[in-house]
Structure formats: C-alpha cells, structure tokens
PDB file with SEQRES, HELIX, SHEET and CRYST1 records, atoms N, CA, C and O in Angstrom:
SEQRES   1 A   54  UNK UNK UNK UNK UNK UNK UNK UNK UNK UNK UNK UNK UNK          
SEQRES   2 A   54  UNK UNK UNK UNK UNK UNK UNK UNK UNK UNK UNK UNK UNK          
SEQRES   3 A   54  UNK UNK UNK UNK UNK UNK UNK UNK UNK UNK UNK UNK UNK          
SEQRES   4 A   54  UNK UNK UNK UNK UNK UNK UNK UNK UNK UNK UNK UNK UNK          
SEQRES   5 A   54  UNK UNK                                                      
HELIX    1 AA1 UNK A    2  UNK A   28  1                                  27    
CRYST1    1.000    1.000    1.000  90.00  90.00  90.00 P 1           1          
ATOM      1  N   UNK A   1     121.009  73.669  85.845  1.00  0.00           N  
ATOM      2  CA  UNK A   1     119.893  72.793  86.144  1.00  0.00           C  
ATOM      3  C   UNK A   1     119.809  72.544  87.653  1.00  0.00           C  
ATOM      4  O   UNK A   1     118.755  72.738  88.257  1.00  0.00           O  
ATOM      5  N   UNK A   2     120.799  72.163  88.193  1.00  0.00           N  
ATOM      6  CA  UNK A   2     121.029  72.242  89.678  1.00  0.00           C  
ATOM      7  C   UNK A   2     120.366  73.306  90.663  1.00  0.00           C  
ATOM      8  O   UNK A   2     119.719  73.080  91.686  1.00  0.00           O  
ATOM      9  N   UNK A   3     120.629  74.270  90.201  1.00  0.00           N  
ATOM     10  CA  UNK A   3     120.542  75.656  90.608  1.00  0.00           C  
ATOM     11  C   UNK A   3     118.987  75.749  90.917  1.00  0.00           C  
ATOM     12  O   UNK A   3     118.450  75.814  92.023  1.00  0.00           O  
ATOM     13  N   UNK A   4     118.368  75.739  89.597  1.00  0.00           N  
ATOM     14  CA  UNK A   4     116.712  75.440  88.889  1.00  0.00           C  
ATOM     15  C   UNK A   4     116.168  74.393  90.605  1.00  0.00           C  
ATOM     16  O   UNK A   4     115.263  74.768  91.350  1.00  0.00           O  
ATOM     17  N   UNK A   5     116.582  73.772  90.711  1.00  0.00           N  
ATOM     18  CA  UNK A   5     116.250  72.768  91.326  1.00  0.00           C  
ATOM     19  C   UNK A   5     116.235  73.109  92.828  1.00  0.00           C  
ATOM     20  O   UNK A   5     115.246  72.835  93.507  1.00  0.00           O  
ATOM     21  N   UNK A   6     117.527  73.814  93.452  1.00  0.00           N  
ATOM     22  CA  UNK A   6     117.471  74.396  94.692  1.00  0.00           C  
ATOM     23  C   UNK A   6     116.481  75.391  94.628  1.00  0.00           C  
ATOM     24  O   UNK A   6     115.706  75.472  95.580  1.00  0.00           O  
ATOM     25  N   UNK A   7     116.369  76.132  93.719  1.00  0.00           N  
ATOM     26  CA  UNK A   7     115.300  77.335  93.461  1.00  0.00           C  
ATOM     27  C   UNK A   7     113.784  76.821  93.952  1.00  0.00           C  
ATOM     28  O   UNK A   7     112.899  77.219  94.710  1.00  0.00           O  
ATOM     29  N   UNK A   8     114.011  75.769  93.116  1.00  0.00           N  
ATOM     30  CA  UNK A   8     112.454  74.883  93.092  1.00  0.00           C  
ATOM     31  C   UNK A   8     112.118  74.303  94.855  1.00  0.00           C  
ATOM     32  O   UNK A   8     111.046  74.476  95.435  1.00  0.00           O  
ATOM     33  N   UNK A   9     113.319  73.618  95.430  1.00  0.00           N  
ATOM     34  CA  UNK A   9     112.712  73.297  96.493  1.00  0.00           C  
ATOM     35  C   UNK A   9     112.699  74.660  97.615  1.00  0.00           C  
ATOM     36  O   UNK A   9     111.830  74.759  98.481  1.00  0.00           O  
ATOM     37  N   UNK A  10     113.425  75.321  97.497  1.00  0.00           N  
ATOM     38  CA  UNK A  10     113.366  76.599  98.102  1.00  0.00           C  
ATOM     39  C   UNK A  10     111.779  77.509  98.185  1.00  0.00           C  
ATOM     40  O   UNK A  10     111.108  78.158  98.988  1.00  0.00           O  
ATOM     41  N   UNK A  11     111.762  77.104  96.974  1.00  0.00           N  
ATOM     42  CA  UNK A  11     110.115  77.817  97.072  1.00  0.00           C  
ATOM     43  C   UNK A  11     109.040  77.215  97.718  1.00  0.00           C  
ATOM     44  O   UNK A  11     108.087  77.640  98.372  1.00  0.00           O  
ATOM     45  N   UNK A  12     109.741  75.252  97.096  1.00  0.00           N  
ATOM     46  CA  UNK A  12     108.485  74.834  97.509  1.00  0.00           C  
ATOM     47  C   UNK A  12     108.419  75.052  99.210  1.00  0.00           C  
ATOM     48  O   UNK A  12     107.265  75.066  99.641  1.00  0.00           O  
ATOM     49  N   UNK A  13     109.548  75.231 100.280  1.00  0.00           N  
ATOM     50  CA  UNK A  13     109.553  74.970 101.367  1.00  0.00           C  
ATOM     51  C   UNK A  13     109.229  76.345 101.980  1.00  0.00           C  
ATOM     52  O   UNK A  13     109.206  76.310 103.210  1.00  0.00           O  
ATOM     53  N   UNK A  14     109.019  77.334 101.530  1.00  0.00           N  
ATOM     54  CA  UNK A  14     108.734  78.680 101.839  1.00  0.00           C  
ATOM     55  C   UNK A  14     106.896  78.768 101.850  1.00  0.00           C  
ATOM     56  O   UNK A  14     106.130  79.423 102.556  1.00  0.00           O  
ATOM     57  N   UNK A  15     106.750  78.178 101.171  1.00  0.00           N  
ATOM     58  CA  UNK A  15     104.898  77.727 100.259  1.00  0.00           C  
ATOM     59  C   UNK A  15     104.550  76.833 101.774  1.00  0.00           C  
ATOM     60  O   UNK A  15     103.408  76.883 102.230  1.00  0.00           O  
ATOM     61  N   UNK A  16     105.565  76.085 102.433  1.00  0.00           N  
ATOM     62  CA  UNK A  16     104.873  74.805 103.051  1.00  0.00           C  
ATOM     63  C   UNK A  16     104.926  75.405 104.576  1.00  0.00           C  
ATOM     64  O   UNK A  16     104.152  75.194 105.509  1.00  0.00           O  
ATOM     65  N   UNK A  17     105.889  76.079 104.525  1.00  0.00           N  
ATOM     66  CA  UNK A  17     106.064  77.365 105.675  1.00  0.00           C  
ATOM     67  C   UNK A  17     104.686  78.213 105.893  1.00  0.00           C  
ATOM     68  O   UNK A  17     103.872  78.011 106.794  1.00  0.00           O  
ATOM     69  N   UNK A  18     104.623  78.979 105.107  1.00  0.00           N  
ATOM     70  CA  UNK A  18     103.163  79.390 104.825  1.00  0.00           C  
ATOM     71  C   UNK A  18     102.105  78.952 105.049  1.00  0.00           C  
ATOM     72  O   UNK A  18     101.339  79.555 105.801  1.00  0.00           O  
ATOM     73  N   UNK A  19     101.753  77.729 104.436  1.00  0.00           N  
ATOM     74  CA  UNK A  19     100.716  76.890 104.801  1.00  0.00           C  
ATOM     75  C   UNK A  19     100.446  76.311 105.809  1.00  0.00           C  
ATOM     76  O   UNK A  19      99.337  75.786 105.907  1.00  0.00           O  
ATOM     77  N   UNK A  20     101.481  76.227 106.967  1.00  0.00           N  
ATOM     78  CA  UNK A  20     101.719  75.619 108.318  1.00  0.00           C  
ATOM     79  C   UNK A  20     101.305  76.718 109.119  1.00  0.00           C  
ATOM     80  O   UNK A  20     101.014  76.310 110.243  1.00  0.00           O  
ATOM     81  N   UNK A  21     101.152  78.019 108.992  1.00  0.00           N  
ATOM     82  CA  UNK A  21     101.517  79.523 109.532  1.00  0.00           C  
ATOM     83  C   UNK A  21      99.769  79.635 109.645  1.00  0.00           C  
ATOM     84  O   UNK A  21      99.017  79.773 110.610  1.00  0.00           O  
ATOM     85  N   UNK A  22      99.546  79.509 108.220  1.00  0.00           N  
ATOM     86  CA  UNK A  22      97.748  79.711 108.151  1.00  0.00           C  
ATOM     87  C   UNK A  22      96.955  78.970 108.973  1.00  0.00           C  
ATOM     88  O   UNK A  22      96.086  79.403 109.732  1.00  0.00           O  
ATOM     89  N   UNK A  23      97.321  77.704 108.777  1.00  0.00           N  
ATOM     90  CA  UNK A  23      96.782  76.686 109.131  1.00  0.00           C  
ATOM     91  C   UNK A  23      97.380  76.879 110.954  1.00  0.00           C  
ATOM     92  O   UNK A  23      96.250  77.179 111.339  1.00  0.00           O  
ATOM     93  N   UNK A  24      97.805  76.906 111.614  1.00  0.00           N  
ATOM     94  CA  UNK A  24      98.050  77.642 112.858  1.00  0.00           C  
ATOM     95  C   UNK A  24      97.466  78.591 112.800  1.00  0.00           C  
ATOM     96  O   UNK A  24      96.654  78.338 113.690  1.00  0.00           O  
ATOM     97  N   UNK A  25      97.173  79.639 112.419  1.00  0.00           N  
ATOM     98  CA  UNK A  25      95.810  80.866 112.650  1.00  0.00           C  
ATOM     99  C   UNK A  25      94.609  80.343 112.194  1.00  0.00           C  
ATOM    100  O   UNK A  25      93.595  80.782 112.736  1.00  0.00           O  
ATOM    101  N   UNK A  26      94.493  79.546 111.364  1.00  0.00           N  
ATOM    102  CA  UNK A  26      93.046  79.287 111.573  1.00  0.00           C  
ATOM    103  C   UNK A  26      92.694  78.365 112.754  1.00  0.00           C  
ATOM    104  O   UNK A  26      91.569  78.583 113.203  1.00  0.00           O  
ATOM    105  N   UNK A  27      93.480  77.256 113.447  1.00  0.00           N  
ATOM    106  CA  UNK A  27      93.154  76.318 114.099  1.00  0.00           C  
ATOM    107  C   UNK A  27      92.663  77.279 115.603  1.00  0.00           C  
ATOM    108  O   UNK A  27      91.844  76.870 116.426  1.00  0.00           O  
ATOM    109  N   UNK A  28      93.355  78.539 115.672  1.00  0.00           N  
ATOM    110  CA  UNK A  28      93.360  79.355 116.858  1.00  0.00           C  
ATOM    111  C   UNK A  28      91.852  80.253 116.778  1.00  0.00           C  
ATOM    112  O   UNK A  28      91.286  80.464 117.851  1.00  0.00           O  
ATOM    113  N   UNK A  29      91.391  80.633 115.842  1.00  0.00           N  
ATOM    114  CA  UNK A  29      89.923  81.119 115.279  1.00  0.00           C  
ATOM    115  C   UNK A  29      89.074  80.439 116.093  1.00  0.00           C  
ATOM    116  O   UNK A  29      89.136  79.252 116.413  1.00  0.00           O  
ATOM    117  N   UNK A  30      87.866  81.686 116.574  1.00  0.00           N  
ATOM    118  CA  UNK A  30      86.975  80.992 117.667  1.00  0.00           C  
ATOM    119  C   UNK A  30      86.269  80.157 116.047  1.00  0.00           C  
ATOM    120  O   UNK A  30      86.544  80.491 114.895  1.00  0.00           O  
ATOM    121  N   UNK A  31      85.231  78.917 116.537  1.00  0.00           N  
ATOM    122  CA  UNK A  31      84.335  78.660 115.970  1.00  0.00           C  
ATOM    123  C   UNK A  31      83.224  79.561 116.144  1.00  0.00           C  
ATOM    124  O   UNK A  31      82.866  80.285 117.073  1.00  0.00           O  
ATOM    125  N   UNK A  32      82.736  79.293 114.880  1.00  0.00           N  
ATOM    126  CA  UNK A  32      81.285  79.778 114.566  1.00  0.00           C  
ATOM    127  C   UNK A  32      80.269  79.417 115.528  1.00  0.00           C  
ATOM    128  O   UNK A  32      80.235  78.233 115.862  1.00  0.00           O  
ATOM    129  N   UNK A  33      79.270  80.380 116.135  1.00  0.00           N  
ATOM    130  CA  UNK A  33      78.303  79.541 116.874  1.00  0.00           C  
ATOM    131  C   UNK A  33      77.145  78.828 115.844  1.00  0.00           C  
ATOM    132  O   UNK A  33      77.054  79.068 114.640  1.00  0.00           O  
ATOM    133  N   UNK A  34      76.460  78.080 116.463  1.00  0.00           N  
ATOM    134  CA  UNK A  34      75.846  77.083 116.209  1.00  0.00           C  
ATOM    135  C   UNK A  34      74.881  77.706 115.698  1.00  0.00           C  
ATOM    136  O   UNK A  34      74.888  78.869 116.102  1.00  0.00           O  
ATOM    137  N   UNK A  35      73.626  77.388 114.648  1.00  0.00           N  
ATOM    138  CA  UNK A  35      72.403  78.130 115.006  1.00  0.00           C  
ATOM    139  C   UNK A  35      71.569  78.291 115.729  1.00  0.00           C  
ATOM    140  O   UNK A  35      71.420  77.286 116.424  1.00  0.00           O  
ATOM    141  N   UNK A  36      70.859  79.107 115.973  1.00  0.00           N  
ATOM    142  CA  UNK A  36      69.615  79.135 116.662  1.00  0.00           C  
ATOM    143  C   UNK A  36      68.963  78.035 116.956  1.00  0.00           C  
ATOM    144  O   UNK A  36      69.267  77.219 116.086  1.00  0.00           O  
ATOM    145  N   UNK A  37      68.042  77.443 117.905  1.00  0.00           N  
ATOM    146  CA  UNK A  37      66.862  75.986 117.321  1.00  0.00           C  
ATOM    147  C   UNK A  37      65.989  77.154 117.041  1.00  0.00           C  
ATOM    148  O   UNK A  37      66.091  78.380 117.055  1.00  0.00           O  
ATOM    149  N   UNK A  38      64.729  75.897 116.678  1.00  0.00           N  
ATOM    150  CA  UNK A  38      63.439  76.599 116.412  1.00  0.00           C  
ATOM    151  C   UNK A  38      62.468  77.009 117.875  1.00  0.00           C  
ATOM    152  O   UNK A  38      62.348  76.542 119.008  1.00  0.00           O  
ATOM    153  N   UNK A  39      61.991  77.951 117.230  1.00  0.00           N  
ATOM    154  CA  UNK A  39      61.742  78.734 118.471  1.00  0.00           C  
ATOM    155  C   UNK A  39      60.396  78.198 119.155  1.00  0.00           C  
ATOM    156  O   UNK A  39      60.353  78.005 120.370  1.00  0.00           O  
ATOM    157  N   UNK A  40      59.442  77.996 118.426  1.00  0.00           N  
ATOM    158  CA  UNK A  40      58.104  77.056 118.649  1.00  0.00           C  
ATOM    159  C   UNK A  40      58.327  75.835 118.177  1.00  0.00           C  
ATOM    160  O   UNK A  40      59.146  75.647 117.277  1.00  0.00           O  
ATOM    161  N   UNK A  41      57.319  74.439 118.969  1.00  0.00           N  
ATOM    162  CA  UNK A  41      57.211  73.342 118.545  1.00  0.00           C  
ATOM    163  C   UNK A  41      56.807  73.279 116.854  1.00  0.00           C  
ATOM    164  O   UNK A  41      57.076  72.691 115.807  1.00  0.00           O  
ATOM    165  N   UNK A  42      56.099  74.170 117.344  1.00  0.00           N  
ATOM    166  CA  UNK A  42      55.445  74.422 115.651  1.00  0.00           C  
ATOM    167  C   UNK A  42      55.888  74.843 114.116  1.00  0.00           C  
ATOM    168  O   UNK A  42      55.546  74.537 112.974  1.00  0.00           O  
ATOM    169  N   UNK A  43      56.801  75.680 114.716  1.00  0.00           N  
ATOM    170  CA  UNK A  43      57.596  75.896 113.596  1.00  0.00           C  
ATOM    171  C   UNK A  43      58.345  74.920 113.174  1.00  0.00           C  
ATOM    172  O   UNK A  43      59.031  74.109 113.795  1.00  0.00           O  
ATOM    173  N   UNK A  44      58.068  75.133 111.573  1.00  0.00           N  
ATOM    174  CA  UNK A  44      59.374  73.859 110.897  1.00  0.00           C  
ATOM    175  C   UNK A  44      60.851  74.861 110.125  1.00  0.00           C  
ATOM    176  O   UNK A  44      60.757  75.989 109.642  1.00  0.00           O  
ATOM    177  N   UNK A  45      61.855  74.188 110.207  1.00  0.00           N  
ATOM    178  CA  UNK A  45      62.739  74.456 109.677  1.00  0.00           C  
ATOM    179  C   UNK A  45      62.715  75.103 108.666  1.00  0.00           C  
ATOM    180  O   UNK A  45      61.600  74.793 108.247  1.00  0.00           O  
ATOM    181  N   UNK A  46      63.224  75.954 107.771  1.00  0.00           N  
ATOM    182  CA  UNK A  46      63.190  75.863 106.341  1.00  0.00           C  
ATOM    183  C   UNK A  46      63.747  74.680 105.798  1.00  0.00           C  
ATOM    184  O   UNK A  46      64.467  74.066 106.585  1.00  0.00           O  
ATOM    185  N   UNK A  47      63.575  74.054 104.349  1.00  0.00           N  
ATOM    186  CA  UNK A  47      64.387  73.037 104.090  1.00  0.00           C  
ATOM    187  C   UNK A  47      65.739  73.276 103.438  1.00  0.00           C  
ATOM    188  O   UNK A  47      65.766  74.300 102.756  1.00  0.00           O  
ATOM    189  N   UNK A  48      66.869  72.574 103.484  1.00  0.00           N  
ATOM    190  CA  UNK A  48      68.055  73.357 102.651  1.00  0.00           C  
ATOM    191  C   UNK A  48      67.628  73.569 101.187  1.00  0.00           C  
ATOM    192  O   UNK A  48      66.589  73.289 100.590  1.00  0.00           O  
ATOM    193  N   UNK A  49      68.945  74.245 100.752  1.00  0.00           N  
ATOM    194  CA  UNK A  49      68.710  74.864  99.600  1.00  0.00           C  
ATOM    195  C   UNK A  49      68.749  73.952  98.419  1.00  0.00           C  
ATOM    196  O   UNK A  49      69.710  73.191  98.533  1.00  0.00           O  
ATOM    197  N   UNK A  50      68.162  73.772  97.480  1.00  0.00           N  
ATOM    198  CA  UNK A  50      67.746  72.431  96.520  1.00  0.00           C  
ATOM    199  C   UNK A  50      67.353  71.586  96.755  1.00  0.00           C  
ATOM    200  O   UNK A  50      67.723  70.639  96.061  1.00  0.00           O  
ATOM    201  N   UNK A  51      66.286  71.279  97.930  1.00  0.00           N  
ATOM    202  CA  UNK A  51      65.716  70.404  98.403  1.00  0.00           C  
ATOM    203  C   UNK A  51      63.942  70.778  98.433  1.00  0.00           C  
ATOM    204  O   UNK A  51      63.121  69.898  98.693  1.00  0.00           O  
ATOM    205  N   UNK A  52      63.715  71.595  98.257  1.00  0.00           N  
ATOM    206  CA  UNK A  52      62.396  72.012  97.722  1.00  0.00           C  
ATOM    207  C   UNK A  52      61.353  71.575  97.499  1.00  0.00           C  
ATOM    208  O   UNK A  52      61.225  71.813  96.297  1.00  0.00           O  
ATOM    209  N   UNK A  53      60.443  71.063  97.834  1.00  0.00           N  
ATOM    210  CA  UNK A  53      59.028  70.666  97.000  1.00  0.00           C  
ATOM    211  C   UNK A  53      58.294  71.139  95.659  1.00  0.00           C  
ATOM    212  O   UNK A  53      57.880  72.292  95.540  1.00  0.00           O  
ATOM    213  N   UNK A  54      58.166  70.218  94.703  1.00  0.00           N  
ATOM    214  CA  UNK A  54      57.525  70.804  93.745  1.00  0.00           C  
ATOM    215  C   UNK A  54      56.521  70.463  93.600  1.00  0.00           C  
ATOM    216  O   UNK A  54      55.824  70.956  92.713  1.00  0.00           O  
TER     217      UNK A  54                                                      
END                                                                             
C-alpha cells in the first residue's frame, strides 16, 4: 500500500512538472495580433455569432 502511494505521488509530481514546462512555453508564445478595425466609417461590424437578428 505504501509503495501504491509513492507511485501515486511520483506521478502526480511528474504530471505537475509537465504542466509547469507547458505553461512556460506557452507564456513565451508571441500573442495573437489583434484584429483588423473597420475599414470605412460606414461599415458595421459583423455581429458575433448567436447574436443575430430575427
């Protein structure tokens, strides 16, 4: 049962290793640029998606 148990935190700390590793490559990832604006006064946005007029 002991054993079971070192096993268990062993993994879990290998998992948290990992997740620290990712999470350090993603924080280093350029951001996304922004969108575009609209190009004329005139033009309107599209509206998001499920927001629609019926």
């Amino acid at each position: 049962m002991i054993k079971g148990l070192f096993w268990c935190f062993t993994v879990l700390f290998v998992q948290l290793g990992l997740l620290w590793y990712v999470d350090l490559r993603v924080a280093a990832m350029p951001r996304l640029a922004d969108p575009p604006p609209a190009e004329e006064e005139g033009d309107e946005p599209l509206p998001p998606v499920g927001e629609l007029d019926a």
